[in-house]
C-alpha positions, 0 to 999 in steps of 0.5 A: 621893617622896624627903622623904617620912617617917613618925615611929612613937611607941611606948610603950616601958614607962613612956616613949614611943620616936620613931623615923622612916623616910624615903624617902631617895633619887628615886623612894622612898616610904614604905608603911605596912601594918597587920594582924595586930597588926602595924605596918609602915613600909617604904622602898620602891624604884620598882620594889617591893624594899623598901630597909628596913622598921620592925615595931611590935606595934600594941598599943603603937604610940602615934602614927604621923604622915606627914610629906610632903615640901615639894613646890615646883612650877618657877615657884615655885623661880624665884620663889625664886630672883629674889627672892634675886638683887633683895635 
């Protein structure tokens, strides 16, 4: 789901390095694989294609954290909304 990212800490010899991929547009999602001492985050399309991918040797992945996006439902934007529109 567009919003949707994930944040890879690797140690980077003596300092840890952040980096993130997001799904950037609708439809997009965020996979993530791990196998043969290899971590990939890939940015993927609806249909499969992979938009772009991070590789990380695992050994020296530190932390890898899903950040969801705020996902709202229709009543609540039209809560949001009338509650700005009274103040």
């Amino acid at each position: 789901m567009k919003g949707d990212r994930v944040e890879i800490v690797i140690d980077a010899g003596g300092s840890s390095r952040s980096y993130e991929i997001e799904a950037t547009r609708a439809g997009r999602r965020v996979d993530i694989t791990h196998g043969r001492g290899v971590v990939e985050v890939t940015e993927v399309t609806r249909g499969g294609a992979p938009v772009r991918t991070a590789r990380f040797m695992a050994g020296r992945v530190l932390a890898l954290v899903e950040h969801p996006a705020t996902r709202r439902s229709p009543r609540d934007e039209t809560l949001v909304t009338a509650l700005h529109r009274t103040a």
